[in-house]
C-alpha positions as CSV (number, residue, x, y, z in Angstrom):
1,X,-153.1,176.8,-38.0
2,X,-150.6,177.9,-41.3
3,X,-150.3,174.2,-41.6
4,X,-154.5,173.0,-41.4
5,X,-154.7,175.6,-43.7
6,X,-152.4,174.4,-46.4
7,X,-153.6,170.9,-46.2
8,X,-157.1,172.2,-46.3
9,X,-156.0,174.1,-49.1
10,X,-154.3,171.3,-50.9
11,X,-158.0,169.2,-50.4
12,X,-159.4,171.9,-52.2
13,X,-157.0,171.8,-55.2
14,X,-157.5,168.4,-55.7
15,X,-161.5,168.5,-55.7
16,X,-161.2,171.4,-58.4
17,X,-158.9,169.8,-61.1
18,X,-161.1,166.7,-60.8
19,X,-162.5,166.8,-63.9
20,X,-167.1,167.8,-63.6
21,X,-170.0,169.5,-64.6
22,X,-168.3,172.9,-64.5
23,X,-165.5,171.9,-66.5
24,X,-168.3,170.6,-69.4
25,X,-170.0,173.8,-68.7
26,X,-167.0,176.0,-69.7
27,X,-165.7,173.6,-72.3
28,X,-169.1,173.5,-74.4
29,X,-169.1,178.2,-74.1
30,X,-165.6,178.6,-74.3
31,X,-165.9,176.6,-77.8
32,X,-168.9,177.6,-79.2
33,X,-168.4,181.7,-78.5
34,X,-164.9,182.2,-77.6
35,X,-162.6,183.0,-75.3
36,X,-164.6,185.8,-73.2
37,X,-167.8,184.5,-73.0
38,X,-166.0,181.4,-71.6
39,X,-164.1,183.2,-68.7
40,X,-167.8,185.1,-67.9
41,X,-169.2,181.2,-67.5
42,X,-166.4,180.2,-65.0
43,X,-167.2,183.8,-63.4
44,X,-170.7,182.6,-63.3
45,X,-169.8,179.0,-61.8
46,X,-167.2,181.4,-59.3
47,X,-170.6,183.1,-58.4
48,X,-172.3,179.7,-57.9
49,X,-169.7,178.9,-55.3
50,X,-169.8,182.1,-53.7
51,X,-173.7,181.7,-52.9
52,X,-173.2,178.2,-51.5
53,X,-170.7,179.4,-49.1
54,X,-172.9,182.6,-47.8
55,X,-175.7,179.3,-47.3
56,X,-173.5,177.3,-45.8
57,X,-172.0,179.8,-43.4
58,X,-175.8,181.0,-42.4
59,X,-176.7,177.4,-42.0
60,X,-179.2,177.4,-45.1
61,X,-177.2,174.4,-46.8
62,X,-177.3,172.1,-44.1
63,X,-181.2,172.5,-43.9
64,X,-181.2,171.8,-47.8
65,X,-178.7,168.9,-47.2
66,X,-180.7,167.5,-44.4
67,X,-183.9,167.9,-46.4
68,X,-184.9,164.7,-48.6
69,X,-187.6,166.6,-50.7
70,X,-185.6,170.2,-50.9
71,X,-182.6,167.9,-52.1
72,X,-184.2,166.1,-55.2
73,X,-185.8,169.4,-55.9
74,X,-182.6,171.2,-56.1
75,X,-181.1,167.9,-57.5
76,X,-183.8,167.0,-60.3
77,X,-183.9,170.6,-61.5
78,X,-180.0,170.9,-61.9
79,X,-179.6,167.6,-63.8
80,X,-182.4,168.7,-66.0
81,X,-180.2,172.0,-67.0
82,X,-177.6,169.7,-67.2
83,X,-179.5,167.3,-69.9
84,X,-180.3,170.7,-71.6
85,X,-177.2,171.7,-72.1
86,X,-176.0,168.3,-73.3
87,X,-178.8,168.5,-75.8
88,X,-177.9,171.8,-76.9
89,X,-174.9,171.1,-77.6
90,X,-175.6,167.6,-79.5
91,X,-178.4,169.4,-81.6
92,X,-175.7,171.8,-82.5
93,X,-173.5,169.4,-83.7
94,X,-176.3,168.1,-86.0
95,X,-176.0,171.7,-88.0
96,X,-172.5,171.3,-88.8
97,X,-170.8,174.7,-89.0
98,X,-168.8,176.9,-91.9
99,X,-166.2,177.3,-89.6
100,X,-165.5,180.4,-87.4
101,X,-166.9,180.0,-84.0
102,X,-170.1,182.0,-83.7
103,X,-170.2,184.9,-81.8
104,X,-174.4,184.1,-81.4
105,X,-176.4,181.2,-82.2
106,X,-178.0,178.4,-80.6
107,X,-175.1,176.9,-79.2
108,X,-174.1,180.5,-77.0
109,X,-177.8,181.8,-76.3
110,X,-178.2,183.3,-73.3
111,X,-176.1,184.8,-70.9
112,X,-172.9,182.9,-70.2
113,X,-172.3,184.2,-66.7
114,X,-175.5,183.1,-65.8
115,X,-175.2,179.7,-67.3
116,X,-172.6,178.8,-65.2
117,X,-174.0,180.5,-61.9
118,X,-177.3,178.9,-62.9
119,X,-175.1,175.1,-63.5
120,X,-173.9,175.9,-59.7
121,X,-176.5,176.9,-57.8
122,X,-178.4,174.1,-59.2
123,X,-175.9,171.3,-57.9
124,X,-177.2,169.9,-54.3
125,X,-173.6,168.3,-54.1
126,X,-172.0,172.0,-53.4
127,X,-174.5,172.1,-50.3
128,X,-173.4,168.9,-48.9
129,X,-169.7,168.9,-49.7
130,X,-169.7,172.2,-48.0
131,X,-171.9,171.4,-44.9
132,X,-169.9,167.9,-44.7
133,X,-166.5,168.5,-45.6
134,X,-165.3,172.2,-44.6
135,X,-166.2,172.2,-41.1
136,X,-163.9,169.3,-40.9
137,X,-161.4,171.3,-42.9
138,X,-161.4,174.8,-41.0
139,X,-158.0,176.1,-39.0
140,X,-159.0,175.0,-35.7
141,X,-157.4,178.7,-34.7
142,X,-160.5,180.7,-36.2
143,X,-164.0,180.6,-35.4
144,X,-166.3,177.7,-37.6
145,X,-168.1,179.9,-39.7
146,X,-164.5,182.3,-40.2
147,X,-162.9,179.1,-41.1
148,X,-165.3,178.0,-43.4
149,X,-165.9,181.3,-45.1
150,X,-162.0,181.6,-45.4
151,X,-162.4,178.5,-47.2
152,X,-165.1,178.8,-49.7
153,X,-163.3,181.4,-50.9
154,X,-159.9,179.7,-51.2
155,X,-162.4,177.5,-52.9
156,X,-163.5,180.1,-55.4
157,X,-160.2,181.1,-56.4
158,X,-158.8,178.1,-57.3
159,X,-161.8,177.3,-59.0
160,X,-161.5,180.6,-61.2
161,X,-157.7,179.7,-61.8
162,X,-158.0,176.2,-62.7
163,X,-161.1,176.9,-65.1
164,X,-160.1,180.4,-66.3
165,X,-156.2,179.0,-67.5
166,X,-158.5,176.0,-69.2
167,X,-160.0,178.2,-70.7
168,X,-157.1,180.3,-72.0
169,X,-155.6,176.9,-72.9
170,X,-158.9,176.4,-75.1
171,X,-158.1,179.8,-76.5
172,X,-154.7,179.2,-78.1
173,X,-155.6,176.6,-79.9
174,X,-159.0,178.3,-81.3
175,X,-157.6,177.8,-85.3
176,X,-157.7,173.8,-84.1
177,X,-161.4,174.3,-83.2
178,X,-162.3,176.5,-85.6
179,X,-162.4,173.2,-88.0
180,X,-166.0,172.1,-88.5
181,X,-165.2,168.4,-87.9
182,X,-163.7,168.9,-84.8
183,X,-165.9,171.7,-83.9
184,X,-168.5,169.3,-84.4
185,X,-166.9,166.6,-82.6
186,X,-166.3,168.6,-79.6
187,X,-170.1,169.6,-79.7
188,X,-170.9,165.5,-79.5
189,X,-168.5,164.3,-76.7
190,X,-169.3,167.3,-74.6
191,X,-173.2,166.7,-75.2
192,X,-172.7,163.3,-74.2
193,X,-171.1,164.2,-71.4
194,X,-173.3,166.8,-69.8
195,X,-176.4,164.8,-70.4
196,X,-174.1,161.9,-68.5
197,X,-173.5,164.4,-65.8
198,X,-177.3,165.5,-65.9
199,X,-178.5,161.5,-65.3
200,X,-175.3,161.3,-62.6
201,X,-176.8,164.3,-60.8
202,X,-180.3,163.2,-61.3
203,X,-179.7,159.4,-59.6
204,X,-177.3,160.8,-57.1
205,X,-178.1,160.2,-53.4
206,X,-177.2,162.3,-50.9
């Protein structure tokens, strides 16, 4: 079982460093309000996670993944938050900046712990990589639904990790960012990238 488990483990790290929305989620906070307000948004897409894994161990997920119409539902709405963001951050750019990174303003509105549970929830790809891939994952020595559980939340943490030492990373090099050029730079590519997620999501098939 020790060994399923590690491998299943080891699947897990390598779908969390793979570079996605989440990572454009806490890139575009973690630069436009700081270090904190960037570690609340991964706690946020930790959350998101979290309430997947209660769905998928009650069976809700697979009902959404199984369900053409509750998918693009859950699919159009999350790459519409997506787009929003993209454009938040690309209108933001457009306003330049005097340097310092704002504690408030367009760019950090609203909570960041919810941004990044509401980024999460909103993803229809949690609910079928969950429902697809962890039951084939789980230590055949535990029940399913243990298994599974034990495995969203191996999910969770590595995800907190990985994003929460990105954004520490981000952090010590905040006198780089600070410039307006590059803050303004950073506010274009990751625009253009969470609108590019937002259209991925939005043309996605199940």
């Amino acid at each position: 079982m020790l060994v399923q488990f590690l491998a299943a483990a080891g699947v897990l790290a390598v779908l969390t460093v793979v570079p996605g929305p989440d990572m454009a989620v806490t890139t575009k906070r973690a630069i436009a309000s700081g270090r904190q307000d960037g570690l609340r948004t991964v706690g946020g897409i930790t959350a998101g996670l979290l309430v997947w894994g209660v769905l998928t161990v009650a069976g809700l997920a697979a009902v959404l993944a199984a369900s053409a119409v509750a998918y693009t539902v859950v699919k159009l709405a999350g790459a519409a938050y997506l787009v929003f963001l993209g454009v938040q951050a690309l209108w933001q750019s457009r306003r330049g900046g005097s340097g310092a990174l704002p504690v408030a303003g367009p760019a950090a509105a609203g909570s960041p712990w919810r941004t990044g549970l509401v980024s999460n929830v909103l993803n229809p790809k949690i609910a079928v990589f969950y429902t697809g891939l962890l039951p084939t994952l789980a230590p055949s020595g535990l029940a399913p639904q243990a298994g599974m559980a034990l495995l969203v939340l191996v999910h969770a943490v590595l995800t907190f990790v990985w994003l929460g030492g990105y954004v520490l990373l981000l952090a010590t090099a905040r006198a780089f960012f600070e410039r307006p050029a590059v803050r303004r730079a950073l506010d274009r590519v990751t625009g253009v990238v969470l609108v590019g997620f937002g259209v991925k999501v939005a043309t996605a098939q199940p």
